[in-house]
C-alpha positions, 0 to 999 in steps of 0.5 A: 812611635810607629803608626801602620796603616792596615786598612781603609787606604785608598778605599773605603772599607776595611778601616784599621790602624797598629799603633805602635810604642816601645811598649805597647800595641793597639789597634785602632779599628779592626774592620771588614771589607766590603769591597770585592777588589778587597775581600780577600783580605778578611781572610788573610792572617792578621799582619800582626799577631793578635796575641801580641795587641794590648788593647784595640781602640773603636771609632764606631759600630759601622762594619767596616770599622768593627767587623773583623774584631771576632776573627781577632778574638777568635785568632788570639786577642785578649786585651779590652776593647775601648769605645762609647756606650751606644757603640758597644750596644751598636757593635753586638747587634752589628756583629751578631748580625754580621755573623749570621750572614756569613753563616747563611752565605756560606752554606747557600754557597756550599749547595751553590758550589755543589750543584754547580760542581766547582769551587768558589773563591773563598772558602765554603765557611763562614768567615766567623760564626755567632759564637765568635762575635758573642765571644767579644762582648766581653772584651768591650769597656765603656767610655763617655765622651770628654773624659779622658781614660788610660787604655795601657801604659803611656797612652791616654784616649779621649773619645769626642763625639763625631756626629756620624751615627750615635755613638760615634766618635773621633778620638784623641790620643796622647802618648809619653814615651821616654819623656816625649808626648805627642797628641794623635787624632783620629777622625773615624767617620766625620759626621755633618753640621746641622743634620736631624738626629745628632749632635754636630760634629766636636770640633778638636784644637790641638794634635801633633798628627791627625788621621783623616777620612775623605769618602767626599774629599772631593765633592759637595752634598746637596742642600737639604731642600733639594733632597726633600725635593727629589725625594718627593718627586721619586716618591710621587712618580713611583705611586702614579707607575703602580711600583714600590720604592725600594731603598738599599739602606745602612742599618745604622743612622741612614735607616733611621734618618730616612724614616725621619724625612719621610715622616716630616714630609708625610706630617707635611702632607707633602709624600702621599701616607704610604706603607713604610717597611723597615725589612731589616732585623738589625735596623728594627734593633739599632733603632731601639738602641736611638730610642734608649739614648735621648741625651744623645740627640739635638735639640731639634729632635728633642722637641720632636720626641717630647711632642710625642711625633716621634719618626721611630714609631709612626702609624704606617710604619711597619718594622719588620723582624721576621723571613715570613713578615719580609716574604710577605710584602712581595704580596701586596698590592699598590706602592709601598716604601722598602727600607732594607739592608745592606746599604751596598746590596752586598747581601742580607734582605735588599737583594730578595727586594731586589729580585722582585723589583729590579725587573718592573719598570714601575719600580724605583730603587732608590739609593741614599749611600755611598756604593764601593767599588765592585759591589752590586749597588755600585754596579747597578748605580753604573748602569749595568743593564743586567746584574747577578742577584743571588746567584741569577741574571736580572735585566736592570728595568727600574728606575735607578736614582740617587740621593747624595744629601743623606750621607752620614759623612762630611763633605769636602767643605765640611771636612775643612771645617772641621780641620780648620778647628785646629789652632796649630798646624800638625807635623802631617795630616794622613788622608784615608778611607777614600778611593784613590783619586778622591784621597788624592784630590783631598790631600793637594787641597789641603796642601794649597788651602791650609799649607799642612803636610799631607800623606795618602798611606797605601796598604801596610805603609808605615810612618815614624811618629817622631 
């Protein structure tokens, strides 16, 4: 048995596995990379032959755990697609969208590259097209959690709910080779304790090796009231400037967080009842997908939907579809709340936000995720006094604030809480999806706090499983 790790290692994109028997190969994860350091990688040919995969195992719907898989369609896999049902409903909104980008930025590349007669770095065509991600839906096979399935020979999966966004999940594997058994977890996306919307993460007993991300291996979320408390004063300074609040956001769990938070704060009569624009034709439709799957929330959402105060379709909220319906709210006059895509500014309908407000020192741009190394979120979090938006220099004059308390992953405490639910120490606990330092510190803790062997993996290291 064999484990290579093909992604998310010392950084926090590109999330992928190859888990290897004497009989089979599978994928666990196949994501994008999101970070420009990485980029390149999306384009290189796979490090195995997708031909040569019989079945690919997802965590989750983010891009950066599921973005890759309609190149590996498209470049020769056959096999099924093992997830949960909110996962595959998330992943072909995700993917579809993920698709159209590509196209668009491909061709605004082209006209870019032509005008300015020179070539970029990657190639002037999309990564993969519409018909390549309609080309995966047929390959997905849907599971629910606490019920074990046999994905190939010898390998039996059990995907256990991971609190990170619906659907999500942390997935246990047991593999029988030549009389042997071994247990393997993979933790994908750890989600937090007592968060609105979702079920807390499952906490598992027993593994022989375990897979961990540590994207806040190395810090502490803040309490809950200290975020309510800055969104409040961002929120009330913002209106008194004149300026609109402009919030970069996932389109998967944070988008539909924030509108719970600001509609529990304008229920409180504590945020002034503003226009609230949700610019984001994914976002719009993943929120469709909450709204299907109830039996998915806890109970304190719940109540709150079958009180009908649902924050998915309160009076000022504006879900917004439509290029016209976005190039719209440029026009309006006085404060309003702006929630669009991508989370890390690398594209989609923030960066025309961006353009209109990132020069007005009445604005705020208000960021409430993990920004990556070398992407324009991450650049202007830094400081940058001007930053390139859409092929244009822009002077960085808004206000520029961050919120950590929204993030959908565990923090350092609460990734020990959830190592600490394993009754027995592992053989190794491998620490990825963190950026180097972070993965690092992460690992020497656990080695000090709990005594477990830790490995942090680099790109395409392998590791016997024995």
């Amino acid at each position: 048995m064999k484990l290579t790790f093909l992604g998310a290692t010392q950084n926090v994109t590109g999330s992928r596995y190859l888990l290897e028997t004497n009989e089979v190969k599978l994928l666990i994860d196949c994501g994008l990379y999101q970070e420009r350091e990485y980029r390149g990688r999306n384009w290189e040919p796979f490090p195995v032959p997708p031909d040569s995969l019989d079945t690919v195992v997802l965590t989750h719907a983010h891009l950066d755990h599921c973005g890759l898989l309609p190149k590996l369609v498209r470049e020769g896999f056959t096999g099924k697609i093992h997830c949960t049902e909110v996962t595959s409903e998330i992943a072909r909104i995700v993917l579809l969208d993920s698709a159209r980008l590509q196209e668009e930025d491909a061709e605004f590349k082209k006209k870019r590259h032509k005008r300015e007669n020179r070539k970029g770095k990657y190639p002037e065509k999309p990564l993969y097209t519409v018909e390549d991600a309609e080309a995966v839906f047929s390959h997905f096979s849907e599971s629910v959690y606490e019920k074990p399935v046999q994905v190939t020979k010898g390998i039996r999966v059990q995907f256990h709910d991971a609190g990170h966004i619906l659907g999500s999940s942390m997935v246990e594997f047991v593999l029988n080779e030549n009389g042997k058994e071994r247990t393997l977890v993979f933790s994908g996306d750890v989600g937090r304790w007592d968060r609105p919307i979702l079920e807390d993460p499952t906490l598992i007993e027993k593994a022989d090796y375990i897979t961990v991300e540590s994207t806040y291996g190395d810090r502490l979320h803040k309490d809950t009231k200290d975020v309510d408390d800055k969104l409040v004063e961002i929120i009330d300074q913002t209106c008194k400037n004149g300026g609109n609040i402009v919030i970069p956001s996932f389109a998967i769990e944070r988008a539909q967080e924030l509108l719970y938070q600001l509609n529990q704060l304008v229920n409180a009569k504590r945020i002034p009842n503003l226009l609230v624009f949700l610019d984001s034709p994914m976002a719009v439709s993943v929120t469709k997908v909450f709204e299907a799957h109830p039996e998915l929330f806890d109970e304190g959402m719940t109540e709150i939907v079958n009180k009908n105060l649902s924050p998915f379709n309160f009076s000022k909220l504006k879900l917004v579809r439509s290029k016209n319906e976005s190039k719209a709210i440029n026009y309006l006059k006085g404060t309003a709340i702006i929630i669009a895509g991508s989370g890390m500014c690398t594209g989609g309908r923030i960066k025309h936000h961006l353009v209109n407000n990132i020069a007005r020192e009445e604005s705020t741009i208000l960021f409430v995720g993990y920004q990556a190394v070398g992407t324009l979120g991450r650049q202007i979090l830094d400081g940058e006094k001007q930053v390139r938006i859409l092929g244009a220099n822009y002077p960085v004059k808004a206000r520029i604030e961050k919120i950590n308390g929204f993030s959908a992953h565990a923090d350092r405490n609460e990734l020990f809480r959830w190592l600490s639910g394993f009754k027995t120490k592992p053989k190794q606990l491998f620490v990825t999806h963190g950026e180097f330092k972070t993965a690092q510190y992460f690992a020497r803790s656990v080695e000090e706090k709990m005594g477990w062997k830790t490995f942090v993996p680099s790109y395409k290291d392998e590791t016997a499983l024995d």
